[in-house]
N, C-alpha and C positions, 0 to 999 in steps of 0.2 A: 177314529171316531167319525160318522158319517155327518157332517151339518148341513143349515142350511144355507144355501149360497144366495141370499138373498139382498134386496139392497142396495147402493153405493159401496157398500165395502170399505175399508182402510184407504183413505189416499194416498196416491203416487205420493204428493210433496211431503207426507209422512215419513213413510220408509226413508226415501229420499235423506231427508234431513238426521235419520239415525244414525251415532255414530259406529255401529258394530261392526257393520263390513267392511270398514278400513282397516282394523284388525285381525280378519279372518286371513288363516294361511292360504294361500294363492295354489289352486293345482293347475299346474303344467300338461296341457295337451297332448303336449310331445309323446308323455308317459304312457298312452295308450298305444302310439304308434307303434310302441318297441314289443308289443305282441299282437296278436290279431286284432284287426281293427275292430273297432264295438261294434255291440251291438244294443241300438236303441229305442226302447218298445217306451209304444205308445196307444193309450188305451185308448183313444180318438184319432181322428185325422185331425189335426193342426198340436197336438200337445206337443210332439216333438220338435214341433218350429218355435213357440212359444216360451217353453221349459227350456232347452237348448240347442234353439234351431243356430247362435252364432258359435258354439263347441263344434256341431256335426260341419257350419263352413270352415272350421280352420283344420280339423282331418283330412286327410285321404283314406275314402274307400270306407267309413261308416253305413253301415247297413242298418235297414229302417224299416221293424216288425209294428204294423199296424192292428191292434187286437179286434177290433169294432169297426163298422163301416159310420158309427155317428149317425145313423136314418134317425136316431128319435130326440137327435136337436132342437126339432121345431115339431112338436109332437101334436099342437091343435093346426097347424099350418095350413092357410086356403089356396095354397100357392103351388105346392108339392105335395107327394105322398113319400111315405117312407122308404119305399124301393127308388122314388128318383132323387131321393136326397143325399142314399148311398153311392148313387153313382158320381150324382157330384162332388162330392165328397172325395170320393176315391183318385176322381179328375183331378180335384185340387190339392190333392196330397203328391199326385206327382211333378204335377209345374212348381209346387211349394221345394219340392227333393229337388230338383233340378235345379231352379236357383241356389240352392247352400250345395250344390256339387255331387249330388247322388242319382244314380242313373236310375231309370225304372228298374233294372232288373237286381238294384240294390233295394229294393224294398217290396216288402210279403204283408200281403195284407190276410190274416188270417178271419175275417170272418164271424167272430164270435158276435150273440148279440146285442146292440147299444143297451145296455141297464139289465143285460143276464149271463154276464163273461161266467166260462164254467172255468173255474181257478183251477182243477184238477188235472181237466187236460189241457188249460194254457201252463201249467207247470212241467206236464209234461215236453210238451212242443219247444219252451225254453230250454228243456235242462239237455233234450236232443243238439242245441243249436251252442253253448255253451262249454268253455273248457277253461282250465286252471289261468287267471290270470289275465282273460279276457275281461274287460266293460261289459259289464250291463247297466242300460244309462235307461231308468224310467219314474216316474211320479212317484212319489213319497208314499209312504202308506198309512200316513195319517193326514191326507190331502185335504179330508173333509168331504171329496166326489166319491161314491161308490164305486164306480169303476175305476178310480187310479188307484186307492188300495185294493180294491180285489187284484192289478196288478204289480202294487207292490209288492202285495205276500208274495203272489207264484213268483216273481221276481225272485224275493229272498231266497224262495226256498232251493229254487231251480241252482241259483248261486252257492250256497250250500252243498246241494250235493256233485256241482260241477268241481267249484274251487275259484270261481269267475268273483272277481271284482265289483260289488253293487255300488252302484252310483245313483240316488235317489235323488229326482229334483221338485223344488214345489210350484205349482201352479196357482190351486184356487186359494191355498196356503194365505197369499199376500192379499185376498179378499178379506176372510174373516178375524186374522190374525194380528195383532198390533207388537210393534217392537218390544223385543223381551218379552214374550209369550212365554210363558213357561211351558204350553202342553208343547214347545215347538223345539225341537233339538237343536239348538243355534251352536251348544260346543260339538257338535259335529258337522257342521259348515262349512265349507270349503268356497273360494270366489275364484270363478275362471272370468279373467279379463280377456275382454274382448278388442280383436284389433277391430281399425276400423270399415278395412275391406267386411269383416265378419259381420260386424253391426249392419252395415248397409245390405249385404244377403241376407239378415235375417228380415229384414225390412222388407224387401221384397218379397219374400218366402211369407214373411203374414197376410201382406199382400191380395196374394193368394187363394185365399180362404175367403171367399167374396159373398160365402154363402153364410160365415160367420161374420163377418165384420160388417156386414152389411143389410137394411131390411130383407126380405125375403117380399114382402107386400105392405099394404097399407095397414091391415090389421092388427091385433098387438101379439095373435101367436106368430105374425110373421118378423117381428122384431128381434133386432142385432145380439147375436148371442154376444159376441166383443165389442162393446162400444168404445169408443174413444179412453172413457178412462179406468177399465180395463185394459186396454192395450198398453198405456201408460206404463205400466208396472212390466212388460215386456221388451222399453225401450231404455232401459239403464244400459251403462255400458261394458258392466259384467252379467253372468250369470253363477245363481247358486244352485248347489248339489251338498249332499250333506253324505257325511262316506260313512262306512261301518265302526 
């Protein structure tokens, strides 16, 4: 279901203070290693730093499908236009990869555009790229952003008829969402702890993203798509994923 992401959102010291994820079963990295390394789509540049940019630093050899170039982040913006925003964009998704250990030529930015992914043929392009038992590591599909469910479905479905492993993670989830959410699948929850070499990559890798975390200008369409407390919720020191 598509909402509004508007607001402050749920606070960090909310979640924080909830006691569920101490109870969530723990998945092990390693598990992934022992078949092809994943692969982890992401329907913006920065989601797969954010959602699990400290998972993709503690792999070797995670590959990193970017569906959107993100041009229409800052969509009244007096600063940029939308073709220079994707290039930035595109920039910062690879110094982002390369902090958490991903070479450029592990990550494909396919292109689709920000707020009109065609789910048919990114399903198809995944289900080309997938096989029995691989990771697929992407945004939940009831995220609440329109473009992380339109890639959750192709996700699924791709997974589906590969036989590939779906790993769904939430991002703007922890905005409109409060502990114990019902519409929010917590018994399929999973928490991958993070070391702290990973933590500190991911940190960097947000870093990164200077065009999100940061004004763009003084105006308010040039205003920080991540503020501080936003980011908040991206500096715990696990991350979740919720399995099938």
């Amino acid at each position: 279901m598509v909402r509004p992401i508007v607001g402050a959102g749920t606070a960090e010291e909310t979640w924080r203070a909830w006691p569920a994820p101490a109870g969530w079963r723990v998945l092990d990295p390693r598990d992934a290693a022992r078949a092809v390394p994943p692969l982890v789509v992401a329907p913006h540049p920065d989601d797969e730093v954010l959602g699990v940019g400290g998972l993709v630093a503690m792999l070797a050899g995670a590959e990193i499908a970017v569906v959107t170039d993100g041009e229409a982040s800052h969509p009244g913006s007096t600063v940029h236009t939308p073709a220079e925003l994707a290039g930035i964009r595109r920039a910062e998704t690879v110094t982002a990869c390369g902090r958490l250990g991903v070479a450029p030529s592990g990550i494909t930015h396919l292109g689709h555009p920000d707020g009109g992914i065609d789910e048919t043929a990114l399903t198809d392009t995944l289900t080309a790229r997938l096989a029995p038992g691989r990771w697929c590591v992407t945004t939940w599909h009831g995220d609440g952003h329109p473009d992380h469910e339109a890639v959750g479905r192709a996700a699924a479905v791709a997974c589906r008829r590969t036989g590939a492993t779906l790993l769904e993670f939430p991002v703007w989830t922890w905005h409109w969402a409060e502990p114990d959410d019902p519409g929010v699948p917590w018994h399929r929850a999973r928490r991958i702890d993070l070391t702290e070499a990973a933590r500190s990559a991911k940190r960097d890798a947000i870093d990164a993203f200077r065009s999100q975390i940061l004004p763009l200008g003084p105006a308010p369409a040039d205003a920080a798509i991540l503020p501080p407390h936003v980011l908040a919720r991206f500096a715990r020191p696990y991350e979740t994923v919720f399995v099938p």
